[in-house]
C-alpha positions in Angstrom: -46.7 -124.3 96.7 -44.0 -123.5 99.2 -41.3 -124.4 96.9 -42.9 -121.9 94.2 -43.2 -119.3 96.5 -39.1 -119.7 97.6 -37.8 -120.0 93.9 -39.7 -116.5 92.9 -38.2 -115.2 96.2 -34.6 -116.5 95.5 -35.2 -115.1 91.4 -36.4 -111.9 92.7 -33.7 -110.8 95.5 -30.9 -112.1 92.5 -32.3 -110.0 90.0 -31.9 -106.8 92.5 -28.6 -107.8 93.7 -26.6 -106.5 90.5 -28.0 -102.7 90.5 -27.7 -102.7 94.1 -23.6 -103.8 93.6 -23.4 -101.0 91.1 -24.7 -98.5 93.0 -22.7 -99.3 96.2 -19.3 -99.7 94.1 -20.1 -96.2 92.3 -20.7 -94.2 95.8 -17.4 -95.0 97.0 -15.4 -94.9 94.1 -12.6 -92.5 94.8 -12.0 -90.0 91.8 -11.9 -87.1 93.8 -9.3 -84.6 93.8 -7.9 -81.1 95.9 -4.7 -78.7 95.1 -3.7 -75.9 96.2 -0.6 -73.4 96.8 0.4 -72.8 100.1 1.2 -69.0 100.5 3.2 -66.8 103.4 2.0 -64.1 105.1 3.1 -62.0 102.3 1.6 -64.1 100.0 4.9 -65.3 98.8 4.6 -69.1 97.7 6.1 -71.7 100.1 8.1 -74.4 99.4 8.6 -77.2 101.7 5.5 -76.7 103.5 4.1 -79.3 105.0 0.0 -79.8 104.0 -2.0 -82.4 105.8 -5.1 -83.8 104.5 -6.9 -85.8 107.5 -10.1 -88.0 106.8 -12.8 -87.1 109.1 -14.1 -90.8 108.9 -11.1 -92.5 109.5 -9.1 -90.2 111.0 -6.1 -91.0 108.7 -3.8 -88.5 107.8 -2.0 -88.0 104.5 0.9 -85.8 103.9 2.1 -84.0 101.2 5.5 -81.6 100.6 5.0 -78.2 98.3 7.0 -78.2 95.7 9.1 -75.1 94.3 6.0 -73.4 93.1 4.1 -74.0 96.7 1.3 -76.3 95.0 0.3 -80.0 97.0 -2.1 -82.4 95.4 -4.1 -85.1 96.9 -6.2 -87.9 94.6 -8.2 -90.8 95.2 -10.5 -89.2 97.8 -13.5 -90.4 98.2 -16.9 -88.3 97.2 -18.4 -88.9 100.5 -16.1 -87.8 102.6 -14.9 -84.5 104.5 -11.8 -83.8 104.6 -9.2 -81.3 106.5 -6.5 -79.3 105.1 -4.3 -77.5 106.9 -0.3 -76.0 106.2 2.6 -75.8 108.2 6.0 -74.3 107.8 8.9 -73.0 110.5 6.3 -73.1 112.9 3.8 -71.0 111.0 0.6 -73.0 110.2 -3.0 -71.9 108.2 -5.9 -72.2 109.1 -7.7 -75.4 109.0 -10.3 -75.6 105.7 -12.8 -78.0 105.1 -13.7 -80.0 101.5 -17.1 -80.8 102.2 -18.7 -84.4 100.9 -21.5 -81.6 99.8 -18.6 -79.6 97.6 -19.8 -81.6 94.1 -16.3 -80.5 92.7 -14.0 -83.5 91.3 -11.1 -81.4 91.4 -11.2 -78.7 94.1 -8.8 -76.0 94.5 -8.2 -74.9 98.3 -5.1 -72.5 98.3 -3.6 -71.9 102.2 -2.4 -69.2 103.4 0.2 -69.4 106.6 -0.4 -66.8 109.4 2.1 -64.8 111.6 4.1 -66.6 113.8 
C-alpha cells in the first residue's frame, strides 16, 4: 500500500513539473526593450552622451553612448525588473527616470533631457 501511495506521489509531482518549468522560464525571459534621445537644455540632441541603465535588483550598470542623432538603446531586459536611466554629458546630467516592472511596454521610449550646469 505504501509503495502505491509513493508511485502516485512520484507520477503526480512529475506531471506538474513541466508547466511549472514553463512558467518560470517565461517570467524571466528577457525581451524587453527602452530608447530614447538624449536632449540639451535647449532641446538640441546630444551626441556622445553618456546614458546608464542600472538594474535595481542587481545593481549592475550598463552603458550606452548616443549616437549622432542622440538616441541609446538597451535590450534583453528583463520584464520584472526596474530599471534606472539617467544621462550625462560635460558635466550636465538628467534626471533619473524609472522603467517600472509594472510599465507592460516591450519596447519603451524614455527620452532625457540634460539640465543646466
Amino acid at each position: 500500500m505504501r509503495r502505491i501511495w509513493l508511485v502516485l506521489l512520484a507520477a503526480a509531482l512529475l506531471a506538474g513539473a513541466p508547466s511549472g518549468l514553463a512558467q518560470g522560464k517565461k517570467k524571466g525571459d528577457p525581451n524587453r526593450t527602452v530608447q530614447g534621445v538624449v536632449t540639451s537644455p535647449t532641446d538640441a540632441v546630444v551626441s556622445g552622451a553618456v546614458v546608464q541603465l542600472k538594474n535595481t535588483k542587481t545593481l549592475e550598470i550598463r552603458s550606452f553612448v548616443t549616437q549622432e542623432k542622440g538616441e541609446y538603446y538597451f535590450h534583453g531586459l528583463s520584464p520584472d525588473i526596474d530599471y534606472e536611466l539617467k544621462a550625462d554629458y560635460q558635466g550636465a546630467s538628467s534626471s533619473t527616470k524609472t522603467l517600472s516592472s509594472f510599465d507592460s511596454r516591450k519596447e519603451a521610449i524614455i527620452n532625457l533631457k540634460l539640465a543646466k550646469k
